[in-house]
C-alpha positions in Angstrom: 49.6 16.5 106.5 47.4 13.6 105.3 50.5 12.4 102.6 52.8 12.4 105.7 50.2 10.4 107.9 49.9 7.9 105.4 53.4 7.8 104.6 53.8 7.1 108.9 51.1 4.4 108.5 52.3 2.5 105.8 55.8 2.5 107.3 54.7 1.4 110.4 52.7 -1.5 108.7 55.9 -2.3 107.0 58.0 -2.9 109.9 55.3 -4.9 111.5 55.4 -7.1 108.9 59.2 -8.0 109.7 59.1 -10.5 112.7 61.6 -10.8 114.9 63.4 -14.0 116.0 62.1 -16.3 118.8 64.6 -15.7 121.7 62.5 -17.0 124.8 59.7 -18.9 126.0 58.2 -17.0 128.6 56.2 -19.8 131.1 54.0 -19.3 134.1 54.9 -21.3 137.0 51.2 -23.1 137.0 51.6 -23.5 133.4 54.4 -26.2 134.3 52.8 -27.5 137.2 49.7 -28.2 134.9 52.1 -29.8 132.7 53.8 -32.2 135.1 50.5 -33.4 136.7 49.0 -34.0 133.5 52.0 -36.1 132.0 53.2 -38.0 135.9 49.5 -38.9 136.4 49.2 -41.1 132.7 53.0 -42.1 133.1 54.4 -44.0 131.5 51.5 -43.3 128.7 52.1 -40.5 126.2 49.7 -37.4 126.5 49.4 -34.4 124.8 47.6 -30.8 125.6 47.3 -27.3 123.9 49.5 -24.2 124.9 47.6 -21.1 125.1 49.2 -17.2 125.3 50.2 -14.2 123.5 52.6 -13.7 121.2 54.9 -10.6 122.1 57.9 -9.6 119.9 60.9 -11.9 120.5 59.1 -13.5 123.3 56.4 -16.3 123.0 54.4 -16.3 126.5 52.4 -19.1 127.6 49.8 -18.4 130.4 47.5 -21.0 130.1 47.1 -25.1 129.1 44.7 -27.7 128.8 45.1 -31.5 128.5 43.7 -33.5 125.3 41.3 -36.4 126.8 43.1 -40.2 126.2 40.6 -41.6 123.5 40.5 -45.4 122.0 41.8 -46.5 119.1 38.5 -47.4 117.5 37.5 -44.3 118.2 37.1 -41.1 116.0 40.4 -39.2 117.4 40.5 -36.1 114.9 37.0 -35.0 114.7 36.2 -35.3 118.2 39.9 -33.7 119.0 39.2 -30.5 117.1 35.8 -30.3 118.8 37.1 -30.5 122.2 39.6 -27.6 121.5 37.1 -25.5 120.0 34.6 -25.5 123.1 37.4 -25.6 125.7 38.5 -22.0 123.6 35.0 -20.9 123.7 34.8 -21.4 127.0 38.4 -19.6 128.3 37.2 -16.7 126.2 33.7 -16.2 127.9 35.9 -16.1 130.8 37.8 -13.8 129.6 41.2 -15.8 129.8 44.0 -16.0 127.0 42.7 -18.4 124.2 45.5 -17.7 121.4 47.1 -21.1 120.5 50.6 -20.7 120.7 51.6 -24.7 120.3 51.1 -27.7 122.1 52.7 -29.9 124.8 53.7 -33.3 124.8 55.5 -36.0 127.5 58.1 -38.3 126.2 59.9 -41.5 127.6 63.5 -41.7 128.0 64.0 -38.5 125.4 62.7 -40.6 122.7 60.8 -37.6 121.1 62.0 -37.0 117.5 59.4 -38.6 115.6 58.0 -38.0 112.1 54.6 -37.4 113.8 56.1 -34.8 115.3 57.4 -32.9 112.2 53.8 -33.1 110.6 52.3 -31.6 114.0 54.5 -29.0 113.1 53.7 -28.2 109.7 49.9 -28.6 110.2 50.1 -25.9 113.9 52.3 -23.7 111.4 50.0 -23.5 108.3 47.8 -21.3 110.6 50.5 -20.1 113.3 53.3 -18.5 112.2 55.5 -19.3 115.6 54.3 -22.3 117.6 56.3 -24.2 120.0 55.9 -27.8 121.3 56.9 -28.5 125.4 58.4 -31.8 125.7 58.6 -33.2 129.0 60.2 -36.5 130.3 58.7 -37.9 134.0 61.3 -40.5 133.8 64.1 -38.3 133.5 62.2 -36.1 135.8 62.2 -38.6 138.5 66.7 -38.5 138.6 66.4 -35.5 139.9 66.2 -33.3 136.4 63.4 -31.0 135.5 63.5 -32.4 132.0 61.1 -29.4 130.3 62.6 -28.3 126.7 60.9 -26.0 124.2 61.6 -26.6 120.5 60.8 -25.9 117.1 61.5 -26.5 114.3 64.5 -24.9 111.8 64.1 -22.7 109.2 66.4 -24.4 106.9 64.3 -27.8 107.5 61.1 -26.3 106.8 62.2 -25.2 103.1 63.4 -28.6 102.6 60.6 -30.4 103.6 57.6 -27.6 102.1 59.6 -28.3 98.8 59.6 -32.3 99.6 63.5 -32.0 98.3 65.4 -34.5 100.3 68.3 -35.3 98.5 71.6 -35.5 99.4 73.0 -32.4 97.3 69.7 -30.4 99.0 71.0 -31.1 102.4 74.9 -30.7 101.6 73.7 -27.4 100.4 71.6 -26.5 103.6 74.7 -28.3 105.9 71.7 -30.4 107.7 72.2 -33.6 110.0 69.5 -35.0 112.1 70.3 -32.3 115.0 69.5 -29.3 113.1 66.1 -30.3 112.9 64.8 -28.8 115.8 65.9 -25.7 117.4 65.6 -25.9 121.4 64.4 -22.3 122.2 65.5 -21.3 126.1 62.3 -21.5 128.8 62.1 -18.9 131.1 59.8 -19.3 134.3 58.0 -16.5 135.4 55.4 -15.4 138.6 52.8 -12.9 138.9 53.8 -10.8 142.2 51.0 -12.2 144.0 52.1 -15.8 143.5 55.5 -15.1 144.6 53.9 -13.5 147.7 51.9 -16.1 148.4 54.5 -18.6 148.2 56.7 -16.5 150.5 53.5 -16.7 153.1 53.8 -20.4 152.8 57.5 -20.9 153.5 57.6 -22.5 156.7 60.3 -21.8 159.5 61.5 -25.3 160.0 63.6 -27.0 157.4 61.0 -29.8 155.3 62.6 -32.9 153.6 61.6 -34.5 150.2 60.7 -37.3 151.9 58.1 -35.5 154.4 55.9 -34.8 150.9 56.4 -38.0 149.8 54.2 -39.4 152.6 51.5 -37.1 151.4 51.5 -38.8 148.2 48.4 -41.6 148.5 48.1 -42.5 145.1 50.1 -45.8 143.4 52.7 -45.2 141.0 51.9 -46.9 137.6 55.7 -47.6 137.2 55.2 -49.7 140.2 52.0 -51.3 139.2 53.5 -52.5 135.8 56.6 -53.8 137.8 54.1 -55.8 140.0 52.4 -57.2 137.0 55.6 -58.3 135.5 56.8 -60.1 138.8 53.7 -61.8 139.0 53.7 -63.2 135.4 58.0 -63.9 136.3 56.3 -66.1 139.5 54.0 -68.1 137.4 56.0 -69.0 135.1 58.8 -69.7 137.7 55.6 -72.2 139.2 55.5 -73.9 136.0 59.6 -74.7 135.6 59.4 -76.3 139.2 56.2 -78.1 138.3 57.8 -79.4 135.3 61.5 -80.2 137.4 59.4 -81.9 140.0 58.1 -84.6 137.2 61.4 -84.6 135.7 63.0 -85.2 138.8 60.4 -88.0 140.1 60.8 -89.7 136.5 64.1 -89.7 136.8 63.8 -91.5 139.9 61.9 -94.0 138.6 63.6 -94.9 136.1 67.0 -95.4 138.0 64.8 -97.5 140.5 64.0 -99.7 137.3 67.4 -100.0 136.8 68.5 -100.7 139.7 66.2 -103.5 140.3 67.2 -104.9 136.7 70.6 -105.0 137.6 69.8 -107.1 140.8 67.7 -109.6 139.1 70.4 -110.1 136.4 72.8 -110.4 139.2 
């Protein structure tokens, strides 16, 4: 009896110990409202924030985030980073809320997301997580009508590579890598406790409501707008300084063919 319940045990410890492919990224819908606030209100600024859930089979769930605070250059960025993470942790677990890091979130301008810095956040998050993921999210792209939300990570075949800092041409003939098998896109999948969903079919109204009718609602500035204000008003100085400088042009000129002119009449 005891051989065969530690013959069960050590099998079961040995399929554990095969993982399973990442299939899905299982989001809460607040998760990605979170996410959308956090990157439109700092647009077009880059922020970043950390992805908290469980990690369940095939499926990576997140249910929680929290934004990274916008620090100064001069300032000391990865010491007072890792502090902040630690006491926002501390604190979700004393609430007894998920506090399992499960990657990180990021915004992005015009898709332009395929950085070097973002393959070394990857290697550092995976040193200590074996599957972490990284939300990229676009407000520009956003704002054409396109939830732009993707979930990547990175290959397997890229992470050999670059663990055994072998980039060679034979190395990646032999791998058949390009610059798009990098990063693996790993399908998001939205999902609602029942009491959300309920709550949001209490709110659905009877009467049809536009785009436009929330817009209204909207009282802050956009800074896209702001910076585009900025940049007419340094365009309308220096359009101020061309005239200046085409008004004394345009009086010297004058001048001068007066001067002329009167030559010519005393000569005549």
């Amino acid at each position: 009896m005891a051989n065969s319940m530690a013959k069960s045990f050590l099998q079961v410890a040995a399929t554990e110990e095969v993982v399973s492919p990442l299939r899905v990224v299982q989001i809460e819908g607040l998760v990605i409202l979170k996410i959308i606030k956090h990157c439109k209100e700092f647009s077009p600024a880059l922020v970043t924030g950390q992805l908290l859930g469980l990690d369940v089979g095939s499926v990576l769930e997140v249910t929680n985030c929290f934004p990274f605070p916008i620090r100064e250059e001069d300032e000391e960025i990865e010491a007072d980073g890792a502090n902040y993470q630690l006491e926002m942790m501390r604190c979700l677990r004393e609430v007894n809320v998920d506090n399992n890091t499960v990657g990180w979130y990021q915004s992005t301008i015009l898709g332009s997301y395929q950085t070097v810095e973002l393959i070394e956040t990857f290697m550092n998050y995976q040193e200590n997580i074996r599957r972490c993921v990284c939300i990229i999210y676009d407000p520009s792209r956003s704002n054409q009508g396109v939830l732009a939300l993707k979930a990547l990570k990175l290959s397997d075949s890229f992470m050999e590579l670059y663990r055994a800092n072998s980039f060679t041409g034979e190395k990646l003939r032999e791998k058949n890598l390009s610059w798009m098998d990098i990063f693996e896109e790993i399908p998001i999948k939205v999902s609602n406790s029942a009491l959300i969903s309920a709550f949001m079919t209490e709110l659905e109204s009877d009467t049809p409501v536009t785009q436009c009718d929330y817009d209204r609602l909207q009282l802050s500035n956009n800074p896209y707008m702001e910076r585009n204000m900025e940049f007419l008003i340094e365009c309308m100085d220096d359009l101020s300084v061309e005239q200046q400088k085409f008004q004394f042009y345009y009086r010297s000129l004058s001048r001068q063919q007066a001067q002329q002119q009167a030559w010519l009449q005393k000569r005549r």
